[in-house]
C-alpha positions as CSV (number, residue, x, y, z in Angstrom):
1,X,83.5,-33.8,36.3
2,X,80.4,-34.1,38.7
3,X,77.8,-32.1,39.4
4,X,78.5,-30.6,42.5
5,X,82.1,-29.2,40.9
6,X,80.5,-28.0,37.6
7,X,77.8,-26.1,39.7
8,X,80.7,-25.1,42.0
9,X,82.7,-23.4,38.8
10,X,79.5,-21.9,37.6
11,X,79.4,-19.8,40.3
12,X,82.3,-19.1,40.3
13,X,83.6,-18.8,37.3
14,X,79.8,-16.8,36.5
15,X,79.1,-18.7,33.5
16,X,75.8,-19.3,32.4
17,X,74.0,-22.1,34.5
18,X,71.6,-22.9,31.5
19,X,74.6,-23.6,29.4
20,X,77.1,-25.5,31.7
21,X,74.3,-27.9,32.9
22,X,71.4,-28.0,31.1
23,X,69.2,-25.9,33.7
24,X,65.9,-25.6,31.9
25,X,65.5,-22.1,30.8
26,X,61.7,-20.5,30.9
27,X,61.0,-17.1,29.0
28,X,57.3,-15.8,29.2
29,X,55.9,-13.0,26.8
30,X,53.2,-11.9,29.2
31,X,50.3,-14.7,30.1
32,X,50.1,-16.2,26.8
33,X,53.6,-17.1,25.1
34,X,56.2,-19.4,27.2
35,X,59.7,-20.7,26.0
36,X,61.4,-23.1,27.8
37,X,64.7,-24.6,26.7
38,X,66.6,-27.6,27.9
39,X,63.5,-29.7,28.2
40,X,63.9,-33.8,27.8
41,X,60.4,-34.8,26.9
42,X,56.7,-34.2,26.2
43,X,54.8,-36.4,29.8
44,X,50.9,-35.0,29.0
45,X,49.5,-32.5,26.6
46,X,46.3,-31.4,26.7
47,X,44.5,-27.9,26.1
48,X,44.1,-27.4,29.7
49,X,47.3,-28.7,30.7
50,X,51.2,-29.4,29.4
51,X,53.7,-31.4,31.4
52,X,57.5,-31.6,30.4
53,X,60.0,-34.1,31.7
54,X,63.0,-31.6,32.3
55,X,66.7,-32.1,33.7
56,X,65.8,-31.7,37.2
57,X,62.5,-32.7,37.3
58,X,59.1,-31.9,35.9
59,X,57.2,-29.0,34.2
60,X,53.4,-28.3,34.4
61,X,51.7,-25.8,32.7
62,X,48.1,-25.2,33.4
63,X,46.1,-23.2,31.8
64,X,43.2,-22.9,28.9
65,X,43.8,-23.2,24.9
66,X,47.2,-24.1,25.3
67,X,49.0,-25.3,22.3
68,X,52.8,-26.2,21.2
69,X,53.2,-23.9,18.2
70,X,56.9,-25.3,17.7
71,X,59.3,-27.6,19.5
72,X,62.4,-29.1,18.6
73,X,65.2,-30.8,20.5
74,X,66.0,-27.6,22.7
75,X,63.2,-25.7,23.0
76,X,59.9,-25.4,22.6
77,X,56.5,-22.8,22.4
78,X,53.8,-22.6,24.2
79,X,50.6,-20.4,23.5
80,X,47.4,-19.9,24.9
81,X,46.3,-18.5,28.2
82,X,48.9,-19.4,30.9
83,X,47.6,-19.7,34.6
84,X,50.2,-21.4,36.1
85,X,53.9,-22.9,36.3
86,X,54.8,-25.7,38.4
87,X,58.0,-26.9,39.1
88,X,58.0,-30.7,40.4
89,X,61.3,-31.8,41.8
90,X,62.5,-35.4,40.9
């Protein structure tokens, strides 16, 4: 099934795009904790800045004292203090 069609029955069908197809999910616990989900890849990691390869493109975080305190193959944390999200389409 392509894309266009599973997006299509997402909406809808209202299922949950994150699950259907792999949109990367972001969560934020006010400036200092972020989850994000459905991520592909670690690109840079510094304290000052983290970029993630996602689905649809890339992820930077920038910030100061940022850390990964966990990640596995679906999500991962990020601490420290968060300045800014950046979305950069493929």
């Amino acid at each position: 099934m392509g894309r266009r069609i599973r997006a299509a029955a997402v909406d809808t069908l209202k299922l949950p795009r994150d699950v259907v197809l792999g949109e990367t999910v972001i969560s934020m616990e006010g400036g200092s904790v972020m989850v994000i989900e459905n991520y592909r890849s670690i690109l840079l990691y510094e304290t000052g800045r983290i970029k993630l390869l996602a689905r649809n493109g890339k992820v930077l975080v920038e910030g100061s004292g940022l850390q990964i305190e966990y990640y596995d193959e679906e999500s991962m944390k990020i601490i420290g203090r968060i300045r800014k999200i950046e979305f950069q389409g493929i």
